[in-house]
Biopython code that builds the backbone (N, CA, C, O; Angstrom):
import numpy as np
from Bio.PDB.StructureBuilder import StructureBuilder

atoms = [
    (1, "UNK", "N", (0.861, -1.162, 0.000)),
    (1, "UNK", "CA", (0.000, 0.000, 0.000)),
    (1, "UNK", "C", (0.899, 1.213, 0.000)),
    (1, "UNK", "O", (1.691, 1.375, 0.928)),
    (2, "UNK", "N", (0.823, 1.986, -0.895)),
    (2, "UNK", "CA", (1.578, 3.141, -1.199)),
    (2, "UNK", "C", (0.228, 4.544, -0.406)),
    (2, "UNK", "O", (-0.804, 5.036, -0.863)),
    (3, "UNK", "N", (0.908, 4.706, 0.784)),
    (3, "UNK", "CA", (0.270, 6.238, 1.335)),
    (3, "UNK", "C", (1.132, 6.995, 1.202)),
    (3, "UNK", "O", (2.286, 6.602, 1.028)),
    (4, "UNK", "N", (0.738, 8.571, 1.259)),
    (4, "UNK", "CA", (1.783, 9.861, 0.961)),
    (4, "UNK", "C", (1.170, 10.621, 2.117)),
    (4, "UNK", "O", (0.508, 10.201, 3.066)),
    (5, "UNK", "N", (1.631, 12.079, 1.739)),
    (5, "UNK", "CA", (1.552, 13.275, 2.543)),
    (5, "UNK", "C", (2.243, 14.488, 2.415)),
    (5, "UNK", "O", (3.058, 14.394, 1.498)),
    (6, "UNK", "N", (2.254, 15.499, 2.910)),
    (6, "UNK", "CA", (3.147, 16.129, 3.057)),
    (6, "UNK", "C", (3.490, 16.911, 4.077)),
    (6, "UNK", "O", (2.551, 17.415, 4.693)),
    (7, "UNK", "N", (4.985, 17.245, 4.565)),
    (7, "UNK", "CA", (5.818, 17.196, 5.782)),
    (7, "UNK", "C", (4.553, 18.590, 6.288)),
    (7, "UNK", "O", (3.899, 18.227, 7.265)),
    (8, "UNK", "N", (4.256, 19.704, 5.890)),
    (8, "UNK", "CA", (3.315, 20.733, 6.528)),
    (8, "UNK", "C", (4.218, 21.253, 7.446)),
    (8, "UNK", "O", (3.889, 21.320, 8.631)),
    (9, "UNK", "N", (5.593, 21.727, 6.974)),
    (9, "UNK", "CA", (6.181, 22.014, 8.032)),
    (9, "UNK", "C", (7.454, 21.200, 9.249)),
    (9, "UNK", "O", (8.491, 21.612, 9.769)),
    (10, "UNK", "N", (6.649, 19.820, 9.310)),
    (10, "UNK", "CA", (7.503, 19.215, 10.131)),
    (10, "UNK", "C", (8.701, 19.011, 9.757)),
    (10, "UNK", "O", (8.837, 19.135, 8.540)),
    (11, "UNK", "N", (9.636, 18.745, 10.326)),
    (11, "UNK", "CA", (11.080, 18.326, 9.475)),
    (11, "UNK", "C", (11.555, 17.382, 9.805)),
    (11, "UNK", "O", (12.676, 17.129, 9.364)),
    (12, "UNK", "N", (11.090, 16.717, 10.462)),
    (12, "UNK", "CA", (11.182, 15.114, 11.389)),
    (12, "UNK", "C", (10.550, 14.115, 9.940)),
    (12, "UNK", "O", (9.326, 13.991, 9.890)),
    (13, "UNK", "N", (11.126, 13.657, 9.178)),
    (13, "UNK", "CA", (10.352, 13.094, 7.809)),
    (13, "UNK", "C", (9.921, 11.404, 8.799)),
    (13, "UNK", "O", (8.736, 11.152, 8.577)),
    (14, "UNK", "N", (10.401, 10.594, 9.500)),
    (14, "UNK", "CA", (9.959, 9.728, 9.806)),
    (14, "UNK", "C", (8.728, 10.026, 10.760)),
    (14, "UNK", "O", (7.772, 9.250, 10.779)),
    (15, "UNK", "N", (8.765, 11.162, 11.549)),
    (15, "UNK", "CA", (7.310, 11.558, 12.167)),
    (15, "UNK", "C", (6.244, 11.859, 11.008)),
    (15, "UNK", "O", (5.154, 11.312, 10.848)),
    (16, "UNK", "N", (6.741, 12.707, 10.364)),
    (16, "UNK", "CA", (5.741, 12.578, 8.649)),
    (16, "UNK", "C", (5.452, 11.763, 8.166)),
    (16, "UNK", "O", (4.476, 11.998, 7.454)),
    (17, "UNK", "N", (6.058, 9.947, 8.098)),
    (17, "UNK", "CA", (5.963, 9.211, 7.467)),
    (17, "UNK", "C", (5.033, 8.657, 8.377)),
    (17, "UNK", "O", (3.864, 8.596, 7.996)),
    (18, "UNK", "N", (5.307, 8.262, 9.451)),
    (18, "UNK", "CA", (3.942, 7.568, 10.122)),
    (18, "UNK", "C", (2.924, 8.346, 10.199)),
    (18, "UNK", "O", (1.901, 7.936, 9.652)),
    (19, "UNK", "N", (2.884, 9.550, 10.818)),
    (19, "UNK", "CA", (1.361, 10.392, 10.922)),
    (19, "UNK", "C", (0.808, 10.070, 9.897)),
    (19, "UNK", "O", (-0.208, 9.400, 10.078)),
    (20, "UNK", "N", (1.145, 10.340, 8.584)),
    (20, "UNK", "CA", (0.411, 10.518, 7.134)),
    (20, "UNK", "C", (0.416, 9.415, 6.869)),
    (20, "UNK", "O", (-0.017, 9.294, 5.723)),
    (21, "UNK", "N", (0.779, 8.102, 7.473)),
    (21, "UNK", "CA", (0.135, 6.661, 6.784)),
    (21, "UNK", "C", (-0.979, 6.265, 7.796)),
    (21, "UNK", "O", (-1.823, 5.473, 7.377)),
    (22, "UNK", "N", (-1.086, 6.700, 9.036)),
    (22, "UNK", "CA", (-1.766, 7.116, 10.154)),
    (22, "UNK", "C", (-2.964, 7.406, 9.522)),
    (22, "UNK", "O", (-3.890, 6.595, 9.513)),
    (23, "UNK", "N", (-3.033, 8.622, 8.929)),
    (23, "UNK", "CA", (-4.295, 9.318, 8.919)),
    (23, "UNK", "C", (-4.799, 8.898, 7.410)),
    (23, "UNK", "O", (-5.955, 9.204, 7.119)),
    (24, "UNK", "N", (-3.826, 8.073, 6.235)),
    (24, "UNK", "CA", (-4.184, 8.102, 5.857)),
    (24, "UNK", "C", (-5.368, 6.993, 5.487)),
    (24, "UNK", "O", (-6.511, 7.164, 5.065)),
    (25, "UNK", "N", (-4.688, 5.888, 5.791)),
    (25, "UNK", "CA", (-5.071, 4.237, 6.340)),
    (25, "UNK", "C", (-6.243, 4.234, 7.694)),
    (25, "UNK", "O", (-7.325, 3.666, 7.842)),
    (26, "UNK", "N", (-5.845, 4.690, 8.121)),
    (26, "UNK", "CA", (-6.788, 4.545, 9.663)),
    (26, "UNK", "C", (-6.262, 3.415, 10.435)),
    (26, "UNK", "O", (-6.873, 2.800, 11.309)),
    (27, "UNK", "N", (-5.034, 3.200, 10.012)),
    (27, "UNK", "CA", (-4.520, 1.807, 11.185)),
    (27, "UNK", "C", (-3.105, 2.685, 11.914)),
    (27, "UNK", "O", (-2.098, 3.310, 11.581)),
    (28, "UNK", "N", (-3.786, 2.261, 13.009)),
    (28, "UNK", "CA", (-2.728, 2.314, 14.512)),
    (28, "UNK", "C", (-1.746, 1.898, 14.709)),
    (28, "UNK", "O", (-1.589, 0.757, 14.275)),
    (29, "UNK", "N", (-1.029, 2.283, 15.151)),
    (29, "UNK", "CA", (0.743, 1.701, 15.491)),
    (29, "UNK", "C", (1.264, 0.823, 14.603)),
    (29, "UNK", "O", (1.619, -0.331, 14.842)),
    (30, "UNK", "N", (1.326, 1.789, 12.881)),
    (30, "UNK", "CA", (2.219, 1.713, 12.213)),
    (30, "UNK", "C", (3.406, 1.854, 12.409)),
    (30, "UNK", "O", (3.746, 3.010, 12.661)),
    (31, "UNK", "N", (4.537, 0.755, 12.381)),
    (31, "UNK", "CA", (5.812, 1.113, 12.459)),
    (31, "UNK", "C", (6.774, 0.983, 11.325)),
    (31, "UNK", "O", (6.195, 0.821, 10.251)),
    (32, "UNK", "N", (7.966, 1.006, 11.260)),
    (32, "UNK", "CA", (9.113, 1.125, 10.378)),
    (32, "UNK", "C", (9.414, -0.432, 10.389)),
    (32, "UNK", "O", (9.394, -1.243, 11.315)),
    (33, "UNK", "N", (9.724, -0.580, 8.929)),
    (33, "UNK", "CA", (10.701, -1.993, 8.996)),
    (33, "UNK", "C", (11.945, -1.779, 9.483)),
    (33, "UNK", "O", (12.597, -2.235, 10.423)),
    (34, "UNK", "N", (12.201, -0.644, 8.266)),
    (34, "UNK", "CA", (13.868, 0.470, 8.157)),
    (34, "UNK", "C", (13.534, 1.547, 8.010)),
    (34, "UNK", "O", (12.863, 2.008, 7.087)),
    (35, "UNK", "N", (14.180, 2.321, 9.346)),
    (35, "UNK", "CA", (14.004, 3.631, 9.427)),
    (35, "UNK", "C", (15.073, 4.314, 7.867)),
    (35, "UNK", "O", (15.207, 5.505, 7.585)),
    (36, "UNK", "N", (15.653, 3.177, 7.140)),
    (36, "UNK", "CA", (16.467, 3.812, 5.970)),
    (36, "UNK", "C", (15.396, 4.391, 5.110)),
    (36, "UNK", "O", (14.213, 4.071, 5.228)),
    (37, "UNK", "N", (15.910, 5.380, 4.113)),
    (37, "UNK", "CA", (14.793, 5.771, 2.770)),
    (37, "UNK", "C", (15.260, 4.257, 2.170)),
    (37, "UNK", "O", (16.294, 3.590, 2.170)),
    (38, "UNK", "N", (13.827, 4.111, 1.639)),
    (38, "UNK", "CA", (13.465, 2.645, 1.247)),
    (38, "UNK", "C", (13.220, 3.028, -0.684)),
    (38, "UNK", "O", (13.413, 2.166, -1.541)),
    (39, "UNK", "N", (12.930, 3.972, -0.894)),
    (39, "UNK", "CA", (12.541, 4.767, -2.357)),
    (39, "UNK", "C", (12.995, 6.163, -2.852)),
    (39, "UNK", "O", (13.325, 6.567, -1.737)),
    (40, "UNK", "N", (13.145, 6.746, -3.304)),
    (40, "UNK", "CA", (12.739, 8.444, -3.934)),
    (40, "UNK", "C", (12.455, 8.198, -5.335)),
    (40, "UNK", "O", (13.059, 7.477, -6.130)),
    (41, "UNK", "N", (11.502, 8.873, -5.484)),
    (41, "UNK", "CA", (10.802, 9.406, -7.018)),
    (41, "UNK", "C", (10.201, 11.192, -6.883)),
    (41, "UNK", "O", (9.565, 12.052, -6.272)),
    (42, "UNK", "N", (11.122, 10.757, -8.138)),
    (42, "UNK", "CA", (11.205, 12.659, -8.410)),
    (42, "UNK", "C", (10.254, 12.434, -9.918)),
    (42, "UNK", "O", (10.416, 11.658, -10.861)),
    (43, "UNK", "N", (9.157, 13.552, -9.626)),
    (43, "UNK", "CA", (8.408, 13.519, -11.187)),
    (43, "UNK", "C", (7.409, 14.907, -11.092)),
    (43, "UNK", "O", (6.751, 15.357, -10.154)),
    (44, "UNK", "N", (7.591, 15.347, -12.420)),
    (44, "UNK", "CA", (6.983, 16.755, -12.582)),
    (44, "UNK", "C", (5.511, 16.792, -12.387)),
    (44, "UNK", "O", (4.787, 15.869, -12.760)),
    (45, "UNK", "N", (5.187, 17.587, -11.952)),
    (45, "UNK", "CA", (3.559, 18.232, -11.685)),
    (45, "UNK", "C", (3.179, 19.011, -12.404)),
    (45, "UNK", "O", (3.264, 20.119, -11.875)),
    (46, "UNK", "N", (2.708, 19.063, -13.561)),
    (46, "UNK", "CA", (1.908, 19.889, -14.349)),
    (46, "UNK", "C", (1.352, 21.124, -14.079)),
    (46, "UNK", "O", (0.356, 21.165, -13.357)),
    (47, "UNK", "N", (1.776, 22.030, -14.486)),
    (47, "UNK", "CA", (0.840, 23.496, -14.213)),
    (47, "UNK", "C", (-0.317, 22.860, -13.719)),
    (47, "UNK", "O", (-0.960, 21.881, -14.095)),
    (48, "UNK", "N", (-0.443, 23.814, -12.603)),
    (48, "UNK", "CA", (-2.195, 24.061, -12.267)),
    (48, "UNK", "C", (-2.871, 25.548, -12.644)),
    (48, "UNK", "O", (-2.437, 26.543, -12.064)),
    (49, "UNK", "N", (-3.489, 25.619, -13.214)),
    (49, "UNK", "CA", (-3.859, 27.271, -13.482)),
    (49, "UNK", "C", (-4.903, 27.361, -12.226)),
    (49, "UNK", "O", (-4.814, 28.320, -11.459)),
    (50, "UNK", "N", (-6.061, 26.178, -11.992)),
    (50, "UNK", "CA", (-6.579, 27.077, -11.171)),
    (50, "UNK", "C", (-5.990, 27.014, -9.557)),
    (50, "UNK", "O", (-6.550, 27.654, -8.668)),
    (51, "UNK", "N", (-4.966, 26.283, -9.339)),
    (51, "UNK", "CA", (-4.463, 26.472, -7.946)),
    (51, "UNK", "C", (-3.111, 27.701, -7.848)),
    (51, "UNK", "O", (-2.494, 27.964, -6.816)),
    (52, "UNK", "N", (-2.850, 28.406, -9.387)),
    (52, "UNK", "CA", (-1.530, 29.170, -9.809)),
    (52, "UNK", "C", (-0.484, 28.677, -9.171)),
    (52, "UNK", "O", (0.244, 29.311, -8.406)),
    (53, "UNK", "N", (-0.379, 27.457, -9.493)),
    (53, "UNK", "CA", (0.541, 26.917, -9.762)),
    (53, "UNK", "C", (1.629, 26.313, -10.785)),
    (53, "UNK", "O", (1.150, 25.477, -11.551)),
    (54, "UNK", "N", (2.690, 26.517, -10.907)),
    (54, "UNK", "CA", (3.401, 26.626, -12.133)),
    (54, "UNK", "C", (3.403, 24.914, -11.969)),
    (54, "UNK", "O", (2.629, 24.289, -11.244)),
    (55, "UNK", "N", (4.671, 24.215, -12.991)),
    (55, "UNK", "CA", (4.740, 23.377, -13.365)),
    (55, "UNK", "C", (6.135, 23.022, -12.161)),
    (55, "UNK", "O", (6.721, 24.029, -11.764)),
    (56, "UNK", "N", (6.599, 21.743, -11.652)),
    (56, "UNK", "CA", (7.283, 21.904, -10.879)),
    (56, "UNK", "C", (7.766, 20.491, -10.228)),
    (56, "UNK", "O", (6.887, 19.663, -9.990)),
    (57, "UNK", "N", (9.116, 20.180, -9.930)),
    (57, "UNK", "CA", (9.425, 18.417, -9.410)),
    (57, "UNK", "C", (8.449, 18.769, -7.767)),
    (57, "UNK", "O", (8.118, 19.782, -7.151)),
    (58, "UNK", "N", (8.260, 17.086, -7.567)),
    (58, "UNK", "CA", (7.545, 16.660, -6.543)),
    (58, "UNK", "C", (8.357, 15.378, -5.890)),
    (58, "UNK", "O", (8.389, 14.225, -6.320)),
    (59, "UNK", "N", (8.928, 15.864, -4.857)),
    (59, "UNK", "CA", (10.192, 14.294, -4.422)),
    (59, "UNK", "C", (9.072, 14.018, -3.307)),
    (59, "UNK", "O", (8.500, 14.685, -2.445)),
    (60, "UNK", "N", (9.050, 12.548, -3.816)),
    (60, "UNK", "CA", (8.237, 11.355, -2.882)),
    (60, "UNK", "C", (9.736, 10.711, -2.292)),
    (60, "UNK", "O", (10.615, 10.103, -2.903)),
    (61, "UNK", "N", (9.647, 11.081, -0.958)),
    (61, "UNK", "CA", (10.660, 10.012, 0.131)),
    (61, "UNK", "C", (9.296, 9.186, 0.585)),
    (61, "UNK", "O", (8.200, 9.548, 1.013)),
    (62, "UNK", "N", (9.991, 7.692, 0.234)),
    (62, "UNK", "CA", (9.178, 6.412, 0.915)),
    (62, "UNK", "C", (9.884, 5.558, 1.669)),
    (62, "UNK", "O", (11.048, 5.276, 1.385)),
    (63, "UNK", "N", (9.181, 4.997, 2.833)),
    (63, "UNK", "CA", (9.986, 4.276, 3.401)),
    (63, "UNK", "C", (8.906, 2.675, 3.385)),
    (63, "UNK", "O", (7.779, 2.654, 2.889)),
    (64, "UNK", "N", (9.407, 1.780, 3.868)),
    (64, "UNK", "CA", (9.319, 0.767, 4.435)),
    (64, "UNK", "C", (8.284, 0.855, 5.601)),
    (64, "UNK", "O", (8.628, 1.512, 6.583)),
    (65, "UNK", "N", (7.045, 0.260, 5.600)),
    (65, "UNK", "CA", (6.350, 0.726, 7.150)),
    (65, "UNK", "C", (5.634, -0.899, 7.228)),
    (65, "UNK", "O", (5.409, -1.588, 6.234)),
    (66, "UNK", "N", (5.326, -1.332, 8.776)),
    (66, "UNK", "CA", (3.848, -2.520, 8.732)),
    (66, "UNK", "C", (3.260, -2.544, 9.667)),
    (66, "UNK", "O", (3.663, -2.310, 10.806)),
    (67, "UNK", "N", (2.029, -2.883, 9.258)),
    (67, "UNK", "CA", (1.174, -2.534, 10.105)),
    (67, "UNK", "C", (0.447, -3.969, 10.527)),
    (67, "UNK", "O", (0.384, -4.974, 9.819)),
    (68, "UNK", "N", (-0.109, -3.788, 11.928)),
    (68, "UNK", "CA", (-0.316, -4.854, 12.837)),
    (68, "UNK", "C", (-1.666, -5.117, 12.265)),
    (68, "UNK", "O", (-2.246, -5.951, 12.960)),
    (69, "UNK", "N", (-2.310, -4.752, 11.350)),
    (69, "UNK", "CA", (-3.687, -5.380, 11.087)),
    (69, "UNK", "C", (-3.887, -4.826, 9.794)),
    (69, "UNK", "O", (-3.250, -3.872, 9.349)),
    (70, "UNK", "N", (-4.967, -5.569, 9.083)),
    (70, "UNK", "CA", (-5.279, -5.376, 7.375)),
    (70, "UNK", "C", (-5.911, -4.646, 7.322)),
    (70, "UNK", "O", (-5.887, -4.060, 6.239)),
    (71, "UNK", "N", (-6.699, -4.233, 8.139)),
    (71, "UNK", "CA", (-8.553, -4.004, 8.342)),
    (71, "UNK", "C", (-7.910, -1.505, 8.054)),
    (71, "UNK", "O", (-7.285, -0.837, 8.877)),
    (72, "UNK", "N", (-8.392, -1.078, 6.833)),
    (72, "UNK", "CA", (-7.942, 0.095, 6.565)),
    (72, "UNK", "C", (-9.592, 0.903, 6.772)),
    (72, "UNK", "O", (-10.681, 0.340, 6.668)),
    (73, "UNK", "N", (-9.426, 1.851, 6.976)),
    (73, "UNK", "CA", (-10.647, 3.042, 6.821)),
    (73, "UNK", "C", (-10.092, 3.810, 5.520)),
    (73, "UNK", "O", (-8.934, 4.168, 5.304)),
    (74, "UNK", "N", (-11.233, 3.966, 4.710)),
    (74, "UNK", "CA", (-10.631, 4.992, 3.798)),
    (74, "UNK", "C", (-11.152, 6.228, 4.669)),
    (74, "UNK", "O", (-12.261, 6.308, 5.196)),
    (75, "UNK", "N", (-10.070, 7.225, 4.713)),
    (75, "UNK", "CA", (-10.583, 8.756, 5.463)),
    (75, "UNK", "C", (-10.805, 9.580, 3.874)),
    (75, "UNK", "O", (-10.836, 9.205, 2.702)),
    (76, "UNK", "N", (-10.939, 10.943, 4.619)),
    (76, "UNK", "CA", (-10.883, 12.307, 3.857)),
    (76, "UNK", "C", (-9.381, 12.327, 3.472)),
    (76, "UNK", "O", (-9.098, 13.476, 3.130)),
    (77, "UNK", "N", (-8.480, 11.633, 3.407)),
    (77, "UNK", "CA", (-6.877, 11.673, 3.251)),
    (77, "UNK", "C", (-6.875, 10.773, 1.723)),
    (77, "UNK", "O", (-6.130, 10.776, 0.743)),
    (78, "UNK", "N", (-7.998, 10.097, 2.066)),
    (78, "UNK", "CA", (-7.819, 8.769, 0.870)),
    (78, "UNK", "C", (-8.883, 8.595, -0.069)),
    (78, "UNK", "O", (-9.938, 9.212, 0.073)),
    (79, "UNK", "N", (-8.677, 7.744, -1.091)),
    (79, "UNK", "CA", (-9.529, 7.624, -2.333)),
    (79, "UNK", "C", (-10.174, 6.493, -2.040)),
    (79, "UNK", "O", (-11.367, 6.373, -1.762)),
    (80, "UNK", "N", (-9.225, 5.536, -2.121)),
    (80, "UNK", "CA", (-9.580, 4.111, -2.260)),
    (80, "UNK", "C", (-8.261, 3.256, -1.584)),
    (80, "UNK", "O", (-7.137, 3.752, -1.662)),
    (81, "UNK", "N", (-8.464, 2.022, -0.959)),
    (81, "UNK", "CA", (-7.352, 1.643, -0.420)),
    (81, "UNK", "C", (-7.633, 0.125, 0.151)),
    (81, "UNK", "O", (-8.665, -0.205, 0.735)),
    (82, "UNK", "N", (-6.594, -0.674, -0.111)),
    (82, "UNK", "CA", (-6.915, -2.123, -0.635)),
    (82, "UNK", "C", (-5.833, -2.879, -0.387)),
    (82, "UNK", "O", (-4.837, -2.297, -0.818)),
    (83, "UNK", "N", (-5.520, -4.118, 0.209)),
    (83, "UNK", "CA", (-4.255, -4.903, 0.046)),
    (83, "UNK", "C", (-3.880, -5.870, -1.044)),
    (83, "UNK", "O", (-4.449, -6.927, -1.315)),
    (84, "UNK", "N", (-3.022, -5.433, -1.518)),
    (84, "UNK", "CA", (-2.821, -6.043, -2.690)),
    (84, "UNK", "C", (-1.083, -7.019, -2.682)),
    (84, "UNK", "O", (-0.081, -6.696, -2.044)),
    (85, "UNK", "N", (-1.253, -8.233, -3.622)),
    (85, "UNK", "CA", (0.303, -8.974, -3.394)),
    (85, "UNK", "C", (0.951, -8.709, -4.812)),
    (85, "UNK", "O", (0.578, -8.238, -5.887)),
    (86, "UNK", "N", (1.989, -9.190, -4.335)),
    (86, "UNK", "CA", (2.596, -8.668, -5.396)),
    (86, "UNK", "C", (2.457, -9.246, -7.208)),
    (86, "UNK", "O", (3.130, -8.843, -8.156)),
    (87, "UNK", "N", (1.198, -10.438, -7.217)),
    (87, "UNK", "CA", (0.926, -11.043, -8.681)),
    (87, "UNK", "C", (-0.159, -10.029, -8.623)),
    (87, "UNK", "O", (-0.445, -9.812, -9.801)),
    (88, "UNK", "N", (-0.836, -9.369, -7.929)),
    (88, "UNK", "CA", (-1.931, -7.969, -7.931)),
    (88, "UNK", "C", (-1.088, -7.246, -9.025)),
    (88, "UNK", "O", (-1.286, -7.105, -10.232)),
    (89, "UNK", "N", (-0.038, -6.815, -8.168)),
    (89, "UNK", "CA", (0.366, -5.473, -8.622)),
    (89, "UNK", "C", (0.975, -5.876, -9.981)),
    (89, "UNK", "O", (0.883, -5.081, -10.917)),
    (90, "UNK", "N", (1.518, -6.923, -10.125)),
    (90, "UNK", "CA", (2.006, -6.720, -11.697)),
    (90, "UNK", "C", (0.690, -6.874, -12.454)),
    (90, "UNK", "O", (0.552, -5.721, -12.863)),
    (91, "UNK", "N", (-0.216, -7.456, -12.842)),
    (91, "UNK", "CA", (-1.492, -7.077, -12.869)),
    (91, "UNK", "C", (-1.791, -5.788, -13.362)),
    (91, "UNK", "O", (-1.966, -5.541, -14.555)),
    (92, "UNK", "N", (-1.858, -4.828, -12.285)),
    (92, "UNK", "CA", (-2.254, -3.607, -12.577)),
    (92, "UNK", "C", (-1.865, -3.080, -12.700)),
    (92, "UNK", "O", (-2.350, -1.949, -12.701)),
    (93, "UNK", "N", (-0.066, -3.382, -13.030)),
    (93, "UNK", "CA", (0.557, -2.228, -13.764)),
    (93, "UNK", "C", (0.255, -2.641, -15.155)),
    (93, "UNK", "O", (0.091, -1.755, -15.994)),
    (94, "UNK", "N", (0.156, -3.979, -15.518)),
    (94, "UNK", "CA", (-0.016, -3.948, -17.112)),
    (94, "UNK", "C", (-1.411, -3.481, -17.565)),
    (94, "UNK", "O", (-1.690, -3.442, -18.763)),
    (95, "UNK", "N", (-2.258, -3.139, -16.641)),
    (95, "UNK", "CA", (-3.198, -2.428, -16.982)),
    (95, "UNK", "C", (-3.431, -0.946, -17.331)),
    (95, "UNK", "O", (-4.224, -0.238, -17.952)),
    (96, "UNK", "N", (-2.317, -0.862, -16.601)),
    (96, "UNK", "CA", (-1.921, 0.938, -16.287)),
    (96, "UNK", "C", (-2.844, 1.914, -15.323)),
    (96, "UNK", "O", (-3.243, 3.070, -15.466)),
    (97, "UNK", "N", (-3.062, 0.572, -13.902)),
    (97, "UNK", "CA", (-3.923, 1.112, -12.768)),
    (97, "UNK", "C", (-2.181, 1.584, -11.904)),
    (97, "UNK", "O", (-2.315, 2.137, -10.812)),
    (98, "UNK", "N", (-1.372, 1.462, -12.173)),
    (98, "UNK", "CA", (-0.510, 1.835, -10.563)),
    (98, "UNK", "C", (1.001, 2.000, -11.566)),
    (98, "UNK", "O", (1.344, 1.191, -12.427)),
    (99, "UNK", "N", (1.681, 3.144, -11.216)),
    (99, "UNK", "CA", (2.781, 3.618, -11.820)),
    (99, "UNK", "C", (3.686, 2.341, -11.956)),
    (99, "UNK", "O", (3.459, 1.195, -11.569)),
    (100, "UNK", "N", (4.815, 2.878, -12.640)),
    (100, "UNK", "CA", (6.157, 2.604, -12.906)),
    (100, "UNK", "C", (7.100, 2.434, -11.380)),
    (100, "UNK", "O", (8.114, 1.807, -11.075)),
    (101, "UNK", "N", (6.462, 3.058, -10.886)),
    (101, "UNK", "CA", (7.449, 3.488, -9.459)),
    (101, "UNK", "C", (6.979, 2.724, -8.593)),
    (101, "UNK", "O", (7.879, 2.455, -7.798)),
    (102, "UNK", "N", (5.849, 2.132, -8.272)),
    (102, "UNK", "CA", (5.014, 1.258, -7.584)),
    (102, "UNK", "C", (6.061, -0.116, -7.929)),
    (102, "UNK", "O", (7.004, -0.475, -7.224)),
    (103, "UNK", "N", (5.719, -0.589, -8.886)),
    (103, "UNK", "CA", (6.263, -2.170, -9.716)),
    (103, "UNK", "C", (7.476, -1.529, -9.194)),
    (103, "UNK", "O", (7.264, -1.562, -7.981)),
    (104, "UNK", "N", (8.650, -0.949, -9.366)),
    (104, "UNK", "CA", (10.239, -0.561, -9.212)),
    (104, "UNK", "C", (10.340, -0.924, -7.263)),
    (104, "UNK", "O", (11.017, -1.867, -6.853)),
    (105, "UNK", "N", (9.701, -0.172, -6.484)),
    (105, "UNK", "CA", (9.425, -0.357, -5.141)),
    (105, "UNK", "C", (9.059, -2.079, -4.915)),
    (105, "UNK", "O", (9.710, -2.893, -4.260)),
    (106, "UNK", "N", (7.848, -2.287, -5.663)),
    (106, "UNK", "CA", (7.394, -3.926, -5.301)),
    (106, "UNK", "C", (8.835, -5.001, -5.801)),
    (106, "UNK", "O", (9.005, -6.137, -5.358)),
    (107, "UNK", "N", (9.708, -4.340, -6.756)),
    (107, "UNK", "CA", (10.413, -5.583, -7.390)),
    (107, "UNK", "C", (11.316, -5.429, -6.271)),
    (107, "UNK", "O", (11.564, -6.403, -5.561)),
    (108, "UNK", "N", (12.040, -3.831, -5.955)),
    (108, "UNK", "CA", (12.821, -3.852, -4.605)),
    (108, "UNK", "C", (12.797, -4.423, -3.532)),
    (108, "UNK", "O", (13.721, -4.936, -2.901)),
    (109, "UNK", "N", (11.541, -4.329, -3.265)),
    (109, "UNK", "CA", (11.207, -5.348, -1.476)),
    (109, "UNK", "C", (11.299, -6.546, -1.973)),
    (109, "UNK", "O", (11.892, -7.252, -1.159)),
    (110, "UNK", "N", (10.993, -7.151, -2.949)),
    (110, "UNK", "CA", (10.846, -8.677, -3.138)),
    (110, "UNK", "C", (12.216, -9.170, -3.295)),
    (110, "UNK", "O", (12.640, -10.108, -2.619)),
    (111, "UNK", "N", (13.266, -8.250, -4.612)),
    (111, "UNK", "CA", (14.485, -9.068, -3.910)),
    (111, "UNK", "C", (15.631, -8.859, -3.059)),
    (111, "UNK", "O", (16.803, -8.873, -3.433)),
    (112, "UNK", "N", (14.983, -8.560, -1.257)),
    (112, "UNK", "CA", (15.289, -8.127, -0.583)),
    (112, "UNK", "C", (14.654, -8.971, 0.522)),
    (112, "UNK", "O", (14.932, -8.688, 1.687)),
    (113, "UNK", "N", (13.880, -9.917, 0.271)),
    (113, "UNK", "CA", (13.079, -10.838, 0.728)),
    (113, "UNK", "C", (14.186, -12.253, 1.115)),
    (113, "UNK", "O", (13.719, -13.295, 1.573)),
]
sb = StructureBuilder()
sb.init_structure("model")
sb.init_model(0)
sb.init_chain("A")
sb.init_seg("    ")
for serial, (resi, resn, name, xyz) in enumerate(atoms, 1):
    if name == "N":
        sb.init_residue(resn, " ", resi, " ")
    sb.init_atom(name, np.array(xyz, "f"), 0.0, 1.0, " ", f" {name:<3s}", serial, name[0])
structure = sb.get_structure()
């Protein structure tokens, strides 16, 4: 499960990383596998005209997190949110439901397994 966020200030990025999988999931005492960066993906954001916003990189730091139970709430943080293995995800990348960067992350943890 790929959750995001953003720091809002904090500069503690592993306090950022749990709050915002926290709020975004609705599961409790998420922890770290490895407090190491586990990912970065850097990728442009398209002008927004109506937020005037120009065009601009967006660095996703991801880490490694697990959580003690499956059972997710989708909040106001989230769209949709689902556990998926990893014959899922190749799946839906050849569908072109879940990035390039998703599959790159899933092939990482697996041969690391």
């Amino acid at each position: 499960m790929q959750l995001g966020g953003h720091s809002d200030g904090d500069d503690n990025t592993w306090n950022v990383a749990l709050r915002e999988a926290t709020e975004e999931s609705g599961i409790q005492n998420i922890q770290f596998v490895m407090k190491e960066i586990f990912d970065i993906d850097i990728h442009t954001i398209p002008a927004n005209a109506k937020k005037n916003e120009p065009e601009h990189k967006h660095y996703d730091v991801r880490f490694l997190l697990k959580a003690p139970t499956e059972k997710v709430v989708i909040s106001d943080e989230s769209n949709s949110l689902k556990w998926v293995n990893a014959t899922e995800l190749s799946d839906m990348a050849r569908k072109g439901e879940i990035s390039a960067a998703m599959v790159r992350m899933t092939d990482k943890w697996l041969s690391r397994r």
